[in-house]
N, C-alpha and C positions, 0 to 999 in steps of 0.2 A: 578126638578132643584137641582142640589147640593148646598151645602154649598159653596162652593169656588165659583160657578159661580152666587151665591146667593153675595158674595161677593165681587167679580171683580164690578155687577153690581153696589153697595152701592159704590164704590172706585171710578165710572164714573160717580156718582152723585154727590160725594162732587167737583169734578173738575166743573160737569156743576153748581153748587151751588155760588162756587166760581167765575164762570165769570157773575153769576146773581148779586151776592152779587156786585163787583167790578161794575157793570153799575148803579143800585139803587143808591146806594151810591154817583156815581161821580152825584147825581141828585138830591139825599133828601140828607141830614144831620141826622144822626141815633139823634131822641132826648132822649138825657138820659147825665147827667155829665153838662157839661158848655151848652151844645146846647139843655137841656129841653126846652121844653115850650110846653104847652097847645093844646089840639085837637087829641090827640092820646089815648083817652080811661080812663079807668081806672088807677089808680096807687098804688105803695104800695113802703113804706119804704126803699131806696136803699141800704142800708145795707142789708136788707133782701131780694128783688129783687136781689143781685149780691149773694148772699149765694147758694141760691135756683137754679137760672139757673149754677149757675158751680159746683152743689155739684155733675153730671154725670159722672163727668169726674173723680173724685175720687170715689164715690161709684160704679157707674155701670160699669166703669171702671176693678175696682177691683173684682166683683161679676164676670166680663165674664172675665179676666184674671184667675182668679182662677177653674175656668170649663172649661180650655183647657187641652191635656194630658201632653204638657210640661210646664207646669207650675213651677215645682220645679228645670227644666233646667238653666243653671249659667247664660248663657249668657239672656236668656228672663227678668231673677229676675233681672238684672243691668240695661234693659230697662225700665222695670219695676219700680225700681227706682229712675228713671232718672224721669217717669213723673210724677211720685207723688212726689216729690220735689216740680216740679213744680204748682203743681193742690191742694198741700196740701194750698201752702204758699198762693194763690190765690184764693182759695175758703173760705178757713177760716183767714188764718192770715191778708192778705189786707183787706176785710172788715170789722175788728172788729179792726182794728187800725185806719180805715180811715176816716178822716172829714167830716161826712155824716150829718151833725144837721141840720134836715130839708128839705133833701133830697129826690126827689121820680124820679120812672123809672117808665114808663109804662110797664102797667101789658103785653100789646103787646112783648116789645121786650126782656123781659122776657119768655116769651114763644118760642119764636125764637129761643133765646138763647138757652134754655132748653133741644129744638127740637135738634138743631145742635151737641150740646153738647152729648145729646145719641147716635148720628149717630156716631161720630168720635171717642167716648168708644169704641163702639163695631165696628167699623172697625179696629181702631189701636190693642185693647186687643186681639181682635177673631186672627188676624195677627201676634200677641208675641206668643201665649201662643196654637195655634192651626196650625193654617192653614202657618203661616212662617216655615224657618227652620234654626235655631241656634246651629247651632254644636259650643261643649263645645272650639273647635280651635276660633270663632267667638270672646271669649275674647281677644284675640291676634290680631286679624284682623286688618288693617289699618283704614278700615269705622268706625267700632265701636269706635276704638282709638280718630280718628281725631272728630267723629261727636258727642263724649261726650266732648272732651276738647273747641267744639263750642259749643257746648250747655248749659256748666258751665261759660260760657266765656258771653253769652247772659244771662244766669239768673243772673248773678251779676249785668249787666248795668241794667236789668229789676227794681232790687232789690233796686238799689243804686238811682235809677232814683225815682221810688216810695216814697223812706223816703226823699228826696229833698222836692217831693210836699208836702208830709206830714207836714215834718218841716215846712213850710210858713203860716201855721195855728196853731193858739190857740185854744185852747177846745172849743167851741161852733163857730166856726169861720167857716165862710161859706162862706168869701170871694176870690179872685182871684189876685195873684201877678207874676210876673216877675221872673221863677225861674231862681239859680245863681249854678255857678258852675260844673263843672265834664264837660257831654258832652250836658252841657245844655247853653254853650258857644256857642256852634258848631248849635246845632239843636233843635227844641222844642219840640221833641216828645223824648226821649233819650228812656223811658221806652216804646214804641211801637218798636224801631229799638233793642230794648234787647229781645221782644216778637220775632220778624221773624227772629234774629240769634238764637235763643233757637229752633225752630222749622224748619227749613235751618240744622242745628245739629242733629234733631232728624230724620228727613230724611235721613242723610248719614248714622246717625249708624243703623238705622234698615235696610236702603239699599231697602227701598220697595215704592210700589207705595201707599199706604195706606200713610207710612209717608210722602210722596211728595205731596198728596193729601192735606194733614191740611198745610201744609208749603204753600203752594199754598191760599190757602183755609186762611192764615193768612194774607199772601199779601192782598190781596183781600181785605179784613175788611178796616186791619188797615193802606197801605196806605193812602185811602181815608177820612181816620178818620184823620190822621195827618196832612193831606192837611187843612182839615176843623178847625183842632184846631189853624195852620201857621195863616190862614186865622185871624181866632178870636184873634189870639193874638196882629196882626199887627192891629185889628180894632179897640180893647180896650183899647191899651196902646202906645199911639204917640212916647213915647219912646222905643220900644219895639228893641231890635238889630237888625241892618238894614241887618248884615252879617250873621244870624242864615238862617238856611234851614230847611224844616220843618221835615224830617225823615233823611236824610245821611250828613253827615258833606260834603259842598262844590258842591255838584249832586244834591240835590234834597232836 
């Protein structure tokens, strides 16, 4: 079996992964964040549980980007860039700013993560830096154009939405409030709908089915996960906006 058709196959598995994930989900509630609770195993630290499962995506990420032949190609290094933007800010900078005092994930879905995480390293990198093809014209390109100015466009709402929750905690503060402002008027996930326009983006500019894969493969997660957060917020707080939606301002 060749490498590409090693890899076509790994690109039909995040799609079937993804409509596994999307069923689970509309059925359990992933416990880990506001929906822990007990019966899922072991545990460890959530700060370190969220370190640990997304540090793939920047290290082995990078290890198999850098072992392709175009690697030092313009247009791969802007993809390139584009994810580790995202993967730095997210593996390391979100959880060592985030309100974690006394936090734990199980060890399970951490593992998951971990898992999933190595798979979409080495489909997206192996695809930049190997097996795609980036002519140095591809910085010009419309896809690239348009699917980096979405995907800076979603990692700001991600970004902006993140230091919201933050803000509503004090140092050791481990409680849960009503957040205010931006597009947290509109919806309660604001920072899941800046994850799937980032990754919506990074599928137009790589233009491949690798990147439609995790774009897909995001949907999947984190609608259900927003669903479930709408849900918790309308449960714990009688005042909660009766006009918010939980992922798209006004649909949904």
């Amino acid at each position: 079996m060749t490498e590409a058709t090693l890899h076509g196959w790994l690109v039909a598995t995040m799609f079937a992964l993804a409509a596994a994930t999307a069923l689970a989900l509309a059925l359990i509630t992933a416990p880990y964040g506001r929906h822990g609770r007990p019966g899922w195993g072991p545990t460890v630290p959530a700060r370190v549980g969220w370190i640990v499962m997304e540090s793939p995506a920047v290290v082995a990420f990078l290890a198999i980007y850098l072992a392709g032949p175009h690697r030092a190609d313009a247009a791969p290094l802007v993809l390139l860039a584009l994810w580790q933007v995202h993967y730095v800010q997210r593996t390391v900078v979100f959880p060592l700013r985030m309100r974690a005092a006394g936090r734990r994930m199980p060890v399970l879905v951490v593992a998951l993560a971990l898992a999933f995480n190595g798979l979409n390293a080495y489909v997206n990198a192996r695809w930049l830096s190997a097996l795609g093809t980036y002519p140095e014209a591809w910085l010009a390109d419309p896809r690239l154009l348009v699917g980096a100015a979405v995907f800076a466009a979603g990692w700001s709402v991600n970004v902006r939405a993140d230091a919201t929750l933050r803000r509503l905690r004090g140092p050791g503060d481990a409680g849960y409030r009503i957040p205010r402002g931006g597009l947290y008027e509109r919806v309660s996930c604001p920072n899941y709908l800046g994850e799937l326009v980032e990754w919506t983006g990074w599928a137009i500019a790589t233009w491949s089915l690798a990147g439609l894969a995790f774009a897909v493969y995001t949907a999947a997660n984190l609608v259900p996960r927003a669903l479930a957060h709408h849900r918790w917020y309308r449960a714990t707080f009688p005042d909660y906006p009766p006009a918010r939606r939980a992922l798209i301002p006004f649909l949904l």
